[in-house]
C-alpha positions as CSV (number, residue, x, y, z in Angstrom):
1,X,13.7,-29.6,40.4
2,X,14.2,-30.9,37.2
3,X,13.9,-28.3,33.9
4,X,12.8,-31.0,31.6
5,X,9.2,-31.2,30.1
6,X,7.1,-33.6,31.5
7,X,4.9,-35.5,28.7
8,X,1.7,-37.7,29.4
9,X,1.6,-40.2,27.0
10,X,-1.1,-42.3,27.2
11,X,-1.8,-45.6,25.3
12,X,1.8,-45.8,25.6
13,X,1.9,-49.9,25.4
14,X,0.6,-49.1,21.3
15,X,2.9,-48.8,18.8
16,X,2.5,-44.8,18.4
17,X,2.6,-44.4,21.9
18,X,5.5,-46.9,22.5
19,X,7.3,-45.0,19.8
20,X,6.5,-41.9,20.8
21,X,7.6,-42.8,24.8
22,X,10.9,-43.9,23.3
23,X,11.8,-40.5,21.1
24,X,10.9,-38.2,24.1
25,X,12.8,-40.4,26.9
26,X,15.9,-40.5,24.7
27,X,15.3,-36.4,24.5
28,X,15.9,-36.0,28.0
29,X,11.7,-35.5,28.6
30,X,10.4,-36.8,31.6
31,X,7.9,-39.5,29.9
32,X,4.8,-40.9,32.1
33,X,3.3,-43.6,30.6
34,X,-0.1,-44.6,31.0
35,X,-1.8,-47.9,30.5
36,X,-4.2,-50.3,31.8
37,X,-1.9,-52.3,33.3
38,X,1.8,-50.7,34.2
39,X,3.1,-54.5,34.5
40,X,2.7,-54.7,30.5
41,X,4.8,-51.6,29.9
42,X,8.1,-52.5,32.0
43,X,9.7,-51.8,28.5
44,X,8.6,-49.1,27.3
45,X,11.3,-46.1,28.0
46,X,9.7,-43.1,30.9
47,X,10.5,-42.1,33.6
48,X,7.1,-43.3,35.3
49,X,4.1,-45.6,34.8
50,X,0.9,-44.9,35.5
51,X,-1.9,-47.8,35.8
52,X,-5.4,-46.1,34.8
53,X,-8.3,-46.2,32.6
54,X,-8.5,-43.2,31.0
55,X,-12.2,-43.5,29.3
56,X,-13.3,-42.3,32.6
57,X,-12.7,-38.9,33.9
58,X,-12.0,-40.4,37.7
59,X,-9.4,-42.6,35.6
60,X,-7.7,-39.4,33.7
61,X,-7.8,-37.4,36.7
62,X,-5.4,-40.1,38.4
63,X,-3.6,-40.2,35.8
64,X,-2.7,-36.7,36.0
65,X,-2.4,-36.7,39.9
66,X,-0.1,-39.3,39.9
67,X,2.2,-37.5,37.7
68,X,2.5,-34.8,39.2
69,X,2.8,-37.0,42.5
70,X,5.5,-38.7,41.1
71,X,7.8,-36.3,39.3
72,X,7.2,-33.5,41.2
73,X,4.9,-31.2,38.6
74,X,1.9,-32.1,36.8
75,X,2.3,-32.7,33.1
76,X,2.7,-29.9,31.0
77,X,1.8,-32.0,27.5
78,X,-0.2,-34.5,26.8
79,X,0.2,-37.2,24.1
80,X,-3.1,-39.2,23.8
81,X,-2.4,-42.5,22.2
82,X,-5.5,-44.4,23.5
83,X,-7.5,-46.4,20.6
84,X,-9.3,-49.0,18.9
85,X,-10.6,-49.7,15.3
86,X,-13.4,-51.4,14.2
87,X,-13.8,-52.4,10.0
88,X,-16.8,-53.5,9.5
89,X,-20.1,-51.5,7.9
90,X,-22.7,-50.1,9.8
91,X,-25.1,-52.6,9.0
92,X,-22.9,-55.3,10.7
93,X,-22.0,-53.3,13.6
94,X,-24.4,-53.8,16.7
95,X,-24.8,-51.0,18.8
96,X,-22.6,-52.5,21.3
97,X,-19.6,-52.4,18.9
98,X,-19.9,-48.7,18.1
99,X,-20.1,-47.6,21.5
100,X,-17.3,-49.4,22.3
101,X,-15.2,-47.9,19.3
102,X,-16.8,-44.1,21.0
103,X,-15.7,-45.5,24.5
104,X,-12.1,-46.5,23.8
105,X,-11.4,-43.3,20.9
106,X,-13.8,-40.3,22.0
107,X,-14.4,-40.7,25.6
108,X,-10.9,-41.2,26.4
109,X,-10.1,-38.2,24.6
110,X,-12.3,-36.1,26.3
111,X,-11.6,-37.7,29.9
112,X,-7.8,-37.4,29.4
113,X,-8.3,-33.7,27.2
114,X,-10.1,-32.5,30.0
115,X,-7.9,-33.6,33.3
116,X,-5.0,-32.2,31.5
117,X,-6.5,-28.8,30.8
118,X,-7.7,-28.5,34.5
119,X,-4.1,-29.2,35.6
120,X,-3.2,-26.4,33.3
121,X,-5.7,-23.9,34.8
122,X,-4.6,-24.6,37.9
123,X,-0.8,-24.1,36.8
124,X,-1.6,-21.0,35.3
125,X,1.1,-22.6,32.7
126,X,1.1,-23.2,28.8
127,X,1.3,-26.5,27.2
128,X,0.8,-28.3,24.1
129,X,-1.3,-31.4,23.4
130,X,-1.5,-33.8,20.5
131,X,-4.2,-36.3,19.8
132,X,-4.4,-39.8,17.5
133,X,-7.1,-39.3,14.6
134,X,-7.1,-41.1,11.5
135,X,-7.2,-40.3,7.6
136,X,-10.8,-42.2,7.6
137,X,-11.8,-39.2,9.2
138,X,-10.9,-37.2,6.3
139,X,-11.9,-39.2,3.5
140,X,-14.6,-41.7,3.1
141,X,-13.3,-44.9,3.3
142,X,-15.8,-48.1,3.3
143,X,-16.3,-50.0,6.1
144,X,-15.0,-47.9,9.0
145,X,-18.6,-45.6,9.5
146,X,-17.9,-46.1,13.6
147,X,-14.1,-45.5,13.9
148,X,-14.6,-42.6,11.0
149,X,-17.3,-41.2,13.4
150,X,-15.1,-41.6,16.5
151,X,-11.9,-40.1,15.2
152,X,-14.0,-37.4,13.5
153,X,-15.3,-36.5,16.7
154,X,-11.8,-36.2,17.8
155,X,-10.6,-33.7,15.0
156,X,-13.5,-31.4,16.4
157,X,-12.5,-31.5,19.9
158,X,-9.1,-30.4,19.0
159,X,-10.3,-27.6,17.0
160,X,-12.9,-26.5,19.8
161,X,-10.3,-27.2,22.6
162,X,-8.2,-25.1,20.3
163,X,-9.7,-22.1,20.4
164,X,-10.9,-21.8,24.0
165,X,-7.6,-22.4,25.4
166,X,-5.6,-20.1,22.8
167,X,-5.5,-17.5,25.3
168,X,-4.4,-19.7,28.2
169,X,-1.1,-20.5,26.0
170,X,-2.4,-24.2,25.8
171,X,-2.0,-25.4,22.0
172,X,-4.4,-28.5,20.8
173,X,-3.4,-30.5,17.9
174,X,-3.4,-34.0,16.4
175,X,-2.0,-36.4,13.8
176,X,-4.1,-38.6,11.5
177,X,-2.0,-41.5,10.2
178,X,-2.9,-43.8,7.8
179,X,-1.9,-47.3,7.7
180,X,0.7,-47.7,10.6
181,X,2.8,-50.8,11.0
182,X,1.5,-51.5,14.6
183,X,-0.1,-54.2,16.6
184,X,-3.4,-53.0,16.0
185,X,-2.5,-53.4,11.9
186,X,-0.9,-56.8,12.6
187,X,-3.4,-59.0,11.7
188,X,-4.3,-56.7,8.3
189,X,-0.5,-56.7,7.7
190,X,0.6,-60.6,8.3
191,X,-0.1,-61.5,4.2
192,X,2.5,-60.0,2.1
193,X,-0.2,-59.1,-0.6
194,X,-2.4,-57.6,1.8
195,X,1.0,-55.5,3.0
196,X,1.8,-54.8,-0.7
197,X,-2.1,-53.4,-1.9
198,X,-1.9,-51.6,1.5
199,X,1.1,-49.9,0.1
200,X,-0.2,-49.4,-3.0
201,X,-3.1,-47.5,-1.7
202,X,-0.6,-44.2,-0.8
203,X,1.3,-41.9,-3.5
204,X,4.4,-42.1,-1.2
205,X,4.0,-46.1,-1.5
206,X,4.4,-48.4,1.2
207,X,3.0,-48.7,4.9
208,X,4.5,-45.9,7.3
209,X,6.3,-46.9,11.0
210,X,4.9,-45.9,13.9
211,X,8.3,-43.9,14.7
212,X,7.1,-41.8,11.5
213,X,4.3,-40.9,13.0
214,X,5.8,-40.7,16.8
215,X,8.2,-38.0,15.2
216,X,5.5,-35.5,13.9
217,X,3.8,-35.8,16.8
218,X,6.9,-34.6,19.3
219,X,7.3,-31.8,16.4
220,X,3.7,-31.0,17.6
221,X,4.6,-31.1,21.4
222,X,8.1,-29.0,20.9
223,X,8.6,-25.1,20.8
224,X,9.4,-25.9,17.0
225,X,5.7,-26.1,16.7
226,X,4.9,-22.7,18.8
227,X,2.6,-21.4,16.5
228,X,0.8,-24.3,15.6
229,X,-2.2,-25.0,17.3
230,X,-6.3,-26.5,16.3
231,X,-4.4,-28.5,13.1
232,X,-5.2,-32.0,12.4
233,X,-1.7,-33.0,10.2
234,X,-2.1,-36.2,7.7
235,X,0.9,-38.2,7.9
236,X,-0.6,-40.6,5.5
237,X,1.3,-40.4,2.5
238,X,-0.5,-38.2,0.4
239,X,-3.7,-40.2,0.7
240,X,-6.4,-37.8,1.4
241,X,-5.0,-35.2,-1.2
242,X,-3.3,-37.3,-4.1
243,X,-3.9,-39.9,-5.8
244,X,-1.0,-42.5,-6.6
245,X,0.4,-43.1,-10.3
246,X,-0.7,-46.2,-11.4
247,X,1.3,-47.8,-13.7
């Protein structure tokens, strides 16, 4: 049987997930991706793909079954890549809208949090897991009161998860990028002026890759990060701590 880590990375047809697939796969990690549809990710780099809905726990839990099915072991990190966004203010989002935003961001992460722990239980073997929150959940930032309240709700899963696992040798942690260059940015991104006041926005300047935020995130799930565990890391730039020089 194969030595390597085995890595669930969900949403793995996104950019951060598709980038993320494509660092651990040329690591040697046995990747599974998991989307809705495996037909849509014949190119994303793994070792296995895995056709499930993850917003539901019967979804998540066949995720995980299939792994282990698969590649002989069931996953012992998780990458959870799943989301949406939604910019628009409360008062012009119907309640249909925000609960789709909670579906796709929260729910999934507590479906796919929660199969991934139970697999770990059952191991009796440690593991590392890193979620996808965002900066708007760290600073107000107008017009995203249903993806802020999604991705905040995120942040305190991880710290919760965190800190009941601890002594099971499971470590919880997540990213929380700022503007990514990514499919779901595309149509933000598609204007050179909105690409240039985007970039503007961040100290660091510019808008970041999603291989830049891929990379944090395998720091997260490697033994380099063994002591690092209920932290929600900004790679953003400096945006929710500095402010950029204006000149």
């Amino acid at each position: 049987m194969s030595t390597q880590p085995i890595v669930l990375i969900t949403g793995a047809r996104g950019g951060i997930g598709r980038a993320l697939s494509a660092q651990l796969h040329n690591e040697g990690w046995r990747v599974a991706a998991v989307g809705r549809d495996a037909a849509s990710m014949q190119d994303v780099p793994c070792a296995l793909r895995i056709s499930a809905d993850v917003t539901t726990p019967e979804g998540a839990a066949r995720a995980v079954s299939e792994c282990a099915e698969s590649l002989g072991d069931a996953p012992s990190h998780l990458a959870h890549c799943v989301g949406n966004t939604l910019i628009a203010p409360l008062h012009r989002t119907t309640p249909q809208q925000w609960r789709e935003v909670l579906r796709v961001n929260l729910d999934s992460a507590l479906c796919m949090l929660a199969a991934w722990v139970e697999s770990r239980r059952a191991a009796q073997q440690p593991g590392a897991a890193v979620m996808v929150s965002s900066v708007v959940a760290q600073i107000g930032v107008a017009n995203h009161e249903s993806i802020a309240a999604a991705k905040a709700g995120i942040e305190g899963l991880v710290r919760s998860a965190a800190a009941t696992y601890a002594p099971l040798g499971l470590r919880v942690n997540a990213v929380a990028p700022g503007m990514t260059d990514t499919p779901l940015t595309a149509g933000m991104l598609k204007m050179p002026a909105m690409r240039e006041g985007a970039g503007k926005q961040y100290p660091l300047g510019g808008v970041q890759t999603a291989d830049q935020i891929a990379q944090v995130m395998a720091w997260l799930l490697s033994d380099a990060a063994s002591r690092i565990t209920g932290q929600c890391i900004a790679v953003d730039g400096g945006f929710t701590t500095i402010r950029p020089l204006v000149k």
